[in-house]
CHARMM internal coordinates of N, CA and C (Angstrom, degrees):
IC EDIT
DIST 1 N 1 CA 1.4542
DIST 1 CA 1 C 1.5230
ANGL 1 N 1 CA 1 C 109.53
DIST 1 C 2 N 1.0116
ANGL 1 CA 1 C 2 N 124.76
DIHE 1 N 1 CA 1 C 2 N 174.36
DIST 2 N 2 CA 1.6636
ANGL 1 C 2 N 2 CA 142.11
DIHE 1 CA 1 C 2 N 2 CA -119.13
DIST 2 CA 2 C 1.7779
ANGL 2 N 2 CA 2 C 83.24
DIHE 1 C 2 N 2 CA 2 C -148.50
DIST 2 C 3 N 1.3022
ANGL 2 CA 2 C 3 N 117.65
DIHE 2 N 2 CA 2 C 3 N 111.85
DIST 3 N 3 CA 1.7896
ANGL 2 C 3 N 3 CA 120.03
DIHE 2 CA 2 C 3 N 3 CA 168.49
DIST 3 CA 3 C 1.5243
ANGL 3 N 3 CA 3 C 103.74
DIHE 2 C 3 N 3 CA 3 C -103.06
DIST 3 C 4 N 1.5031
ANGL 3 CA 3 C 4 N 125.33
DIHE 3 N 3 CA 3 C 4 N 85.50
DIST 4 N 4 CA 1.6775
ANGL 3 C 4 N 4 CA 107.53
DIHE 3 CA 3 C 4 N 4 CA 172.27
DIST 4 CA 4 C 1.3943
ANGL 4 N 4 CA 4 C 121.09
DIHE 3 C 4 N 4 CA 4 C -100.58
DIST 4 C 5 N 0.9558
ANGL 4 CA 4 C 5 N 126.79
DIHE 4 N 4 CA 4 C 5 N -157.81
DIST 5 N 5 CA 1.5991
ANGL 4 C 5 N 5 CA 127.73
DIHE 4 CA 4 C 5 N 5 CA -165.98
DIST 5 CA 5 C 1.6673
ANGL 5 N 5 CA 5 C 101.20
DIHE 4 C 5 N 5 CA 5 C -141.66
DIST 5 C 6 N 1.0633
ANGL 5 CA 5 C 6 N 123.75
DIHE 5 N 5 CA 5 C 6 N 94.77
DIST 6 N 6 CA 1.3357
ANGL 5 C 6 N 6 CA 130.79
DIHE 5 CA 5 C 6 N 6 CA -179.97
DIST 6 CA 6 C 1.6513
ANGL 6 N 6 CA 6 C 108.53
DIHE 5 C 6 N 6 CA 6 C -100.23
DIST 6 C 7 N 1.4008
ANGL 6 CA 6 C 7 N 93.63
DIHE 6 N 6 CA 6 C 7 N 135.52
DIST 7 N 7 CA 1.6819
ANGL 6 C 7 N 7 CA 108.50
DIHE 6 CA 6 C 7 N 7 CA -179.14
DIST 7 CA 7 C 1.6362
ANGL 7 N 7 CA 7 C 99.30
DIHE 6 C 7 N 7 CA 7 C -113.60
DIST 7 C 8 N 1.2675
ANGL 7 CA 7 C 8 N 115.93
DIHE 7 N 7 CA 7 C 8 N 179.04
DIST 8 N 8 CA 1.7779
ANGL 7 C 8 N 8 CA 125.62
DIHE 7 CA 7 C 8 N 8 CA -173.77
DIST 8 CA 8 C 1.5574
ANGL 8 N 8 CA 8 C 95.91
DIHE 7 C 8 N 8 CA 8 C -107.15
DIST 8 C 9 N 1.4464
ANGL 8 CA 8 C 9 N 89.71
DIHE 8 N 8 CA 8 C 9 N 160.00
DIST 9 N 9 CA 1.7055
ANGL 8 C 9 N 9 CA 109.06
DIHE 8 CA 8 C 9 N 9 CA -178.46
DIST 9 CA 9 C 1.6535
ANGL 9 N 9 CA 9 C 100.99
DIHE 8 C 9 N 9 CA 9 C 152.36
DIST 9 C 10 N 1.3424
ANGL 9 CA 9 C 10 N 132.29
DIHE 9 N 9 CA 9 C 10 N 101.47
DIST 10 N 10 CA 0.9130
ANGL 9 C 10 N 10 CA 139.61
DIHE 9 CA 9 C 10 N 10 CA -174.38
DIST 10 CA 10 C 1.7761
ANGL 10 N 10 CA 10 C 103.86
DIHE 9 C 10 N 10 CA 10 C -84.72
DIST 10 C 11 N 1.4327
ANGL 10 CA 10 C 11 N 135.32
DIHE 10 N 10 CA 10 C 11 N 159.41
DIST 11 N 11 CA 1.6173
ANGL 10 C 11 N 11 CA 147.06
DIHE 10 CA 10 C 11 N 11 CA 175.31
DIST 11 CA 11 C 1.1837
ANGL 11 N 11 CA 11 C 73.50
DIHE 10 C 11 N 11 CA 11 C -108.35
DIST 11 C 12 N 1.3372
ANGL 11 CA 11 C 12 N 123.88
DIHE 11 N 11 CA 11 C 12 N 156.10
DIST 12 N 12 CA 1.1713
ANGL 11 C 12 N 12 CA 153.01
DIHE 11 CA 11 C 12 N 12 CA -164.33
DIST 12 CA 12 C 1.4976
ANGL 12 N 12 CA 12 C 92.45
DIHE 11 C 12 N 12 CA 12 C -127.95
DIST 12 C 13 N 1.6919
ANGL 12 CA 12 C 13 N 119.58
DIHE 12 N 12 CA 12 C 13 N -60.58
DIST 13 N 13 CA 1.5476
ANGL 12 C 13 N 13 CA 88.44
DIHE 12 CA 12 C 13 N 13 CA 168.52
DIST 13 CA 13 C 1.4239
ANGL 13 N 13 CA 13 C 141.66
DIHE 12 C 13 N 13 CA 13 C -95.58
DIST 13 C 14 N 1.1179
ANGL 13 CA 13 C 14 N 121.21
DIHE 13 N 13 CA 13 C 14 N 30.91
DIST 14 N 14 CA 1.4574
ANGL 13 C 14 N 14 CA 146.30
DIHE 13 CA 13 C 14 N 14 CA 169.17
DIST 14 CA 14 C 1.8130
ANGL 14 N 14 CA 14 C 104.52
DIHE 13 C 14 N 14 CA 14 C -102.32
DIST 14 C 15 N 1.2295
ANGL 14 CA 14 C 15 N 106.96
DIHE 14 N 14 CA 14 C 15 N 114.03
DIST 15 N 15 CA 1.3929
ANGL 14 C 15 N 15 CA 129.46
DIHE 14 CA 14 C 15 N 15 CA -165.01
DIST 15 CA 15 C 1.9339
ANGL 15 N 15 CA 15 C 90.95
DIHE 14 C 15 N 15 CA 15 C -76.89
DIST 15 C 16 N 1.1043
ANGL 15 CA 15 C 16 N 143.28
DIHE 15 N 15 CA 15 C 16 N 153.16
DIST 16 N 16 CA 1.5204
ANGL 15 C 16 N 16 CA 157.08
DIHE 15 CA 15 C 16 N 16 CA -179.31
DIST 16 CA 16 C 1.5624
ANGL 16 N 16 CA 16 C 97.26
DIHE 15 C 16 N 16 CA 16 C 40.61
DIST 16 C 17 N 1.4078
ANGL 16 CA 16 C 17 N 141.50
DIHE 16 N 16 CA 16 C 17 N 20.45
DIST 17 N 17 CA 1.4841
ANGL 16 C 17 N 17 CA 110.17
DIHE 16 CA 16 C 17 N 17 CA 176.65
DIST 17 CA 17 C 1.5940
ANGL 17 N 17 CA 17 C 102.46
DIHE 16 C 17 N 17 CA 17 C -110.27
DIST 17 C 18 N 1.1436
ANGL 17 CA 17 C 18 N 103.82
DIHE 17 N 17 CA 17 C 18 N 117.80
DIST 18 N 18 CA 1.7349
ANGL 17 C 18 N 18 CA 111.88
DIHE 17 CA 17 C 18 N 18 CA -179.53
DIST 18 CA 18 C 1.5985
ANGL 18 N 18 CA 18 C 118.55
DIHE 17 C 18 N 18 CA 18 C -130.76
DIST 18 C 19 N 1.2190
ANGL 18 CA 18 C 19 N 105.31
DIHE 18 N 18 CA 18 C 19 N 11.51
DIST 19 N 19 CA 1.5430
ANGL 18 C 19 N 19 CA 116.39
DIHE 18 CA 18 C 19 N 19 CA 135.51
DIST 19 CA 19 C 1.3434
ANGL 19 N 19 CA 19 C 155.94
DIHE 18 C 19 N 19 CA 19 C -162.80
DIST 19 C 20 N 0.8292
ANGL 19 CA 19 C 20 N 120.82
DIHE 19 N 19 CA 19 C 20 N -176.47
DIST 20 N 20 CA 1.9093
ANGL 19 C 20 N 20 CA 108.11
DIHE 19 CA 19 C 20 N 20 CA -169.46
DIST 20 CA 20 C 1.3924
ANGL 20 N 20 CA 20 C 108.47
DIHE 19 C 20 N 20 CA 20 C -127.34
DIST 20 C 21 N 1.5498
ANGL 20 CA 20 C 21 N 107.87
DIHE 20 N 20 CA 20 C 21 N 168.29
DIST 21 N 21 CA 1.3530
ANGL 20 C 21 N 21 CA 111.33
DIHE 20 CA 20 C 21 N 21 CA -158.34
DIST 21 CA 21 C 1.5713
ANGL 21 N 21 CA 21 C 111.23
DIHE 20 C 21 N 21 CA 21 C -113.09
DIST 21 C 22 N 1.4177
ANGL 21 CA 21 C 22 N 144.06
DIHE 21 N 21 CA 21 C 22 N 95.80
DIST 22 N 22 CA 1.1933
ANGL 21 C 22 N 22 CA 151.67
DIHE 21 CA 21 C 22 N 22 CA -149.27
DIST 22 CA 22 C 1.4384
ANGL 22 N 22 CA 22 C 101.14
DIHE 21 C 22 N 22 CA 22 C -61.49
DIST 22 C 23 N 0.9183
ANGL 22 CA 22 C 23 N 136.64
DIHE 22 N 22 CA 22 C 23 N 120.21
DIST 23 N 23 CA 1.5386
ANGL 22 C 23 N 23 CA 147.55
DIHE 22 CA 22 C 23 N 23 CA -148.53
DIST 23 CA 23 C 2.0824
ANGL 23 N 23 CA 23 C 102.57
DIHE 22 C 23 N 23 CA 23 C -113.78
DIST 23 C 24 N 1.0289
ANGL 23 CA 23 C 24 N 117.29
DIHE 23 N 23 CA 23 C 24 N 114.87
DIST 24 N 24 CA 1.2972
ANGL 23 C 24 N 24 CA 133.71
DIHE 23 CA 23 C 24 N 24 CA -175.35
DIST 24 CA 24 C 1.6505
ANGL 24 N 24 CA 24 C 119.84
DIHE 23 C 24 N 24 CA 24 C 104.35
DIST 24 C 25 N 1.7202
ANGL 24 CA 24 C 25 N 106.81
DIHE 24 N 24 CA 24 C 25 N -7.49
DIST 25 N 25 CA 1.5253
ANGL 24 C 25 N 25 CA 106.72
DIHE 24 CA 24 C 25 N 25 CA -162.47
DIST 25 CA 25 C 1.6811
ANGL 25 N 25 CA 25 C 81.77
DIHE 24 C 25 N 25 CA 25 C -113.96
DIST 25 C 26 N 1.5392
ANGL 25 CA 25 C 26 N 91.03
DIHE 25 N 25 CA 25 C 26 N 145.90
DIST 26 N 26 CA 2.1850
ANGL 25 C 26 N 26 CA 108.95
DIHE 25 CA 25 C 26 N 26 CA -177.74
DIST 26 CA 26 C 1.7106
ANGL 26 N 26 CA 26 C 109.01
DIHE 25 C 26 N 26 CA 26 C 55.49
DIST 26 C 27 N 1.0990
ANGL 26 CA 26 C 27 N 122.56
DIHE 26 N 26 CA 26 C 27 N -124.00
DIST 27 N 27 CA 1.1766
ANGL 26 C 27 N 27 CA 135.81
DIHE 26 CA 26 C 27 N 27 CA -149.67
DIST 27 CA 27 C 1.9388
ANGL 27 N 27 CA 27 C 106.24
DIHE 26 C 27 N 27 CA 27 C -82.06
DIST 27 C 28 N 1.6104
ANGL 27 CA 27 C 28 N 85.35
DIHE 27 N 27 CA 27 C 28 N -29.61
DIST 28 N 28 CA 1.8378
ANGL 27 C 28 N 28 CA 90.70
DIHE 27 CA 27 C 28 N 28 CA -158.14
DIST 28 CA 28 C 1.7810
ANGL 28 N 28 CA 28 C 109.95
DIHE 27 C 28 N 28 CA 28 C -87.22
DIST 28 C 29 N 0.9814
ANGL 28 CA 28 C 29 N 112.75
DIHE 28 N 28 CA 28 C 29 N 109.27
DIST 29 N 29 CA 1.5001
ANGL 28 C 29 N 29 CA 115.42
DIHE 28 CA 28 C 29 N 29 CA -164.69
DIST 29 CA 29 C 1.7519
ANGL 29 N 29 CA 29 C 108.47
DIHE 28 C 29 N 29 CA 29 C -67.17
DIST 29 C 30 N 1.2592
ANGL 29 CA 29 C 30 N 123.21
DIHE 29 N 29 CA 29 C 30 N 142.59
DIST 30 N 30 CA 1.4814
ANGL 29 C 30 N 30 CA 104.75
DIHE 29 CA 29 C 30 N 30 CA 177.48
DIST 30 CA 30 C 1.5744
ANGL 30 N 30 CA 30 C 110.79
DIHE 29 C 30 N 30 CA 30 C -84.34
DIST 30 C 31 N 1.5832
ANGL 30 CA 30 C 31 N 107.39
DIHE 30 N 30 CA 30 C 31 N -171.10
DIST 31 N 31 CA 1.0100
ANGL 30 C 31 N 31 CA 126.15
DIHE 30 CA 30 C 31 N 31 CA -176.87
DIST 31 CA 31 C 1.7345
ANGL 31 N 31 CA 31 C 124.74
DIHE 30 C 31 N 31 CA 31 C -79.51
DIST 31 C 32 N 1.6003
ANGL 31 CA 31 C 32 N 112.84
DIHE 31 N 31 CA 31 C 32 N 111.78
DIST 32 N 32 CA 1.2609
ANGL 31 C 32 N 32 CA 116.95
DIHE 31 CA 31 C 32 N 32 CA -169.79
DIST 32 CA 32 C 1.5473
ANGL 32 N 32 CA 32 C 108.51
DIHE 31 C 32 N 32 CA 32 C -79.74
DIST 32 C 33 N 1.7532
ANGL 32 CA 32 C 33 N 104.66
DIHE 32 N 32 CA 32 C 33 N 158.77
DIST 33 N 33 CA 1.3142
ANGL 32 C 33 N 33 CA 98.44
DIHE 32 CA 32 C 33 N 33 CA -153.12
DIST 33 CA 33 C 1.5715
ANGL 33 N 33 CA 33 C 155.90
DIHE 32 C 33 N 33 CA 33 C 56.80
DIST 33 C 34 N 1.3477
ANGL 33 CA 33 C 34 N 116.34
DIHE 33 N 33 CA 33 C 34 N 1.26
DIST 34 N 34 CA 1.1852
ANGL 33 C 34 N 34 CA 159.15
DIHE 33 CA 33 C 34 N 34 CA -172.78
DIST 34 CA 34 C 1.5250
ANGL 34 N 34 CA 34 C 100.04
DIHE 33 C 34 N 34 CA 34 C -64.55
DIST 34 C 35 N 1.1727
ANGL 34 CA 34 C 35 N 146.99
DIHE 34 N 34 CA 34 C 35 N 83.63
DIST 35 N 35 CA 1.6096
ANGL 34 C 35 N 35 CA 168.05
DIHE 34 CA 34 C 35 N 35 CA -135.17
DIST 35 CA 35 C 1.5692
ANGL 35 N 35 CA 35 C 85.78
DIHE 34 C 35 N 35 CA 35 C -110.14
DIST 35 C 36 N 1.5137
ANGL 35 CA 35 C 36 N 111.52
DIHE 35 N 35 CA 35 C 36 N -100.44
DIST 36 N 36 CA 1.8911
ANGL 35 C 36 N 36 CA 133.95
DIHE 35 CA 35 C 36 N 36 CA -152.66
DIST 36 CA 36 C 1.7984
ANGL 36 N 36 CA 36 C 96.24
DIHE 35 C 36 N 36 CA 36 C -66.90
DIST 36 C 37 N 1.0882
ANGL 36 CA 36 C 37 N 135.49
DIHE 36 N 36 CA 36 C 37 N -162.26
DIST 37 N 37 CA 0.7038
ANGL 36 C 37 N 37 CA 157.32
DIHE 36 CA 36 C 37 N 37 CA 163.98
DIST 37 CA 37 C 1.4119
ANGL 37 N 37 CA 37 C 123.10
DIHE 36 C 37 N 37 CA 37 C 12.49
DIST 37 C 38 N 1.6816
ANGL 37 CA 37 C 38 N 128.58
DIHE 37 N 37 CA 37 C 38 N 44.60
DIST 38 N 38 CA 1.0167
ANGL 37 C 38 N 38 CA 134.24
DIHE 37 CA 37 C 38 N 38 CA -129.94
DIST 38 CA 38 C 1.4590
ANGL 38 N 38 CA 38 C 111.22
DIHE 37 C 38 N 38 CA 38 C -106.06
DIST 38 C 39 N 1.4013
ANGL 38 CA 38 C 39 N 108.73
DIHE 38 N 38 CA 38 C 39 N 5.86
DIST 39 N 39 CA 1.6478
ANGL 38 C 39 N 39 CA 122.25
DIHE 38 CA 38 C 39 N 39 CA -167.20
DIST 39 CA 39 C 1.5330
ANGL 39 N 39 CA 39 C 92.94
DIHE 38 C 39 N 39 CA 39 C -82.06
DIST 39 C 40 N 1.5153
ANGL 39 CA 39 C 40 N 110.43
DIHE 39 N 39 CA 39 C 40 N -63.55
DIST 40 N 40 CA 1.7223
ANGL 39 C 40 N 40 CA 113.19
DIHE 39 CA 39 C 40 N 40 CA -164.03
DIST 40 CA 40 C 1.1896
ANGL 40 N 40 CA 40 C 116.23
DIHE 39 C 40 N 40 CA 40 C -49.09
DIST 40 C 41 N 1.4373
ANGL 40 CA 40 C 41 N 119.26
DIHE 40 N 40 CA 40 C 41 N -16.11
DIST 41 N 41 CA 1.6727
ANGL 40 C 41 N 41 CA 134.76
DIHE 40 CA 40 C 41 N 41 CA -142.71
DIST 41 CA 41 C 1.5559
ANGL 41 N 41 CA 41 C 105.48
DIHE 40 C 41 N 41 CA 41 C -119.88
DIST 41 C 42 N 1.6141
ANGL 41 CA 41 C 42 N 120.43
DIHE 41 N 41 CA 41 C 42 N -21.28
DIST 42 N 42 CA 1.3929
ANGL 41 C 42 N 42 CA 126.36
DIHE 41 CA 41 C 42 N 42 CA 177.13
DIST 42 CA 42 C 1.6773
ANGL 42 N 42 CA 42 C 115.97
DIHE 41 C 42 N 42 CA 42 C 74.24
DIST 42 C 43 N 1.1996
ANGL 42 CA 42 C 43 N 103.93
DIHE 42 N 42 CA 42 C 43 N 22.57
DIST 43 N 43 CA 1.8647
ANGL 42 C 43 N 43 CA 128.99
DIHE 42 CA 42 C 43 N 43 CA 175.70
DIST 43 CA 43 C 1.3132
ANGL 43 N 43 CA 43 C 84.44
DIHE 42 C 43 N 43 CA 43 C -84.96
DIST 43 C 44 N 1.9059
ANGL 43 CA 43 C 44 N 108.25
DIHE 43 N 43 CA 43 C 44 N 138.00
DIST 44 N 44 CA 1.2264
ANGL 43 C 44 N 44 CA 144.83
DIHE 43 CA 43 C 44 N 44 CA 159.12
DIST 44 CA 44 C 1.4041
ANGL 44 N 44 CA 44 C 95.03
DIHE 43 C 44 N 44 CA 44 C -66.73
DIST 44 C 45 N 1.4834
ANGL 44 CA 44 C 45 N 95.24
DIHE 44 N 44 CA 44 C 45 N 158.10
DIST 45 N 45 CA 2.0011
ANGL 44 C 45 N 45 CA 107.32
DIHE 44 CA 44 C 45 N 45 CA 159.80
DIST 45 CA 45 C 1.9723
ANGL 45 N 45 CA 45 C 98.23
DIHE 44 C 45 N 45 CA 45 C -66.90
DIST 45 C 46 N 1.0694
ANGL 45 CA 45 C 46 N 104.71
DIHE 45 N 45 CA 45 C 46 N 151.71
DIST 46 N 46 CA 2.0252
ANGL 45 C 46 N 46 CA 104.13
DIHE 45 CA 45 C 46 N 46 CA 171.99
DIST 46 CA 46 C 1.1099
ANGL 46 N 46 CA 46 C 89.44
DIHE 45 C 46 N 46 CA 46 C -86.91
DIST 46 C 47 N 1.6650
ANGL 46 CA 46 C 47 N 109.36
DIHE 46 N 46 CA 46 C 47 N 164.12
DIST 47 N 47 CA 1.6397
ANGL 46 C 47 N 47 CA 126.11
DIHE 46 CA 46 C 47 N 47 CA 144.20
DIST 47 CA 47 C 1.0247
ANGL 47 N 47 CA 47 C 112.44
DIHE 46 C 47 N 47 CA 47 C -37.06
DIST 47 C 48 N 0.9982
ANGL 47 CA 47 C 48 N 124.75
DIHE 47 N 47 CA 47 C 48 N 160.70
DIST 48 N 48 CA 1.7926
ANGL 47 C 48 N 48 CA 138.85
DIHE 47 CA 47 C 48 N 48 CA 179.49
DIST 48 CA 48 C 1.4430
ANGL 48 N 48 CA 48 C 87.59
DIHE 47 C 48 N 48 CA 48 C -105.11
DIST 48 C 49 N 1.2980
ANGL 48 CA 48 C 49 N 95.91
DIHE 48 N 48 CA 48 C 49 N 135.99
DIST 49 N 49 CA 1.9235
ANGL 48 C 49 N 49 CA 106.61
DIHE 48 CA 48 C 49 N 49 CA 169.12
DIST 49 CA 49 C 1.5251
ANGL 49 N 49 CA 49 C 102.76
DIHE 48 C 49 N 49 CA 49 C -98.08
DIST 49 C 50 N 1.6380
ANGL 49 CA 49 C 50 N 83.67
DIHE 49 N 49 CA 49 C 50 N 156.41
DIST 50 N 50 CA 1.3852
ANGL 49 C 50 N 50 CA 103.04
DIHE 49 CA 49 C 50 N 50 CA -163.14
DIST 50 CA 50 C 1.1795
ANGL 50 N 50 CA 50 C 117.18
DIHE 49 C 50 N 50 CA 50 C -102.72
END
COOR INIT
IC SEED 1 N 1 CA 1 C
IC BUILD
């Protein structure tokens, strides 16, 4: 089994979904490659190229 860390935030148009699953924290790995917006997604800052 799967341990994630779910926070609140209901879709308004998605009928019963009233929460989401915090992506990089416990079980749920974040999103690789993940550039812009990298907080919601649990993406590190990258190396700086050289």
């Amino acid at each position: 089994h799967s341990v994630v860390l779910i926070r609140g935030g209901r879709v308004k148009d998605l009928p019963g979904v009233r929460y989401h699953i915090v992506r990089g924290a416990l079980d749920c790995a974040g999103v690789a490659n993940r550039m812009q917006g990298r907080s919601k997604y649990g993406a590190k800052k990258p190396k700086a190229k050289k």
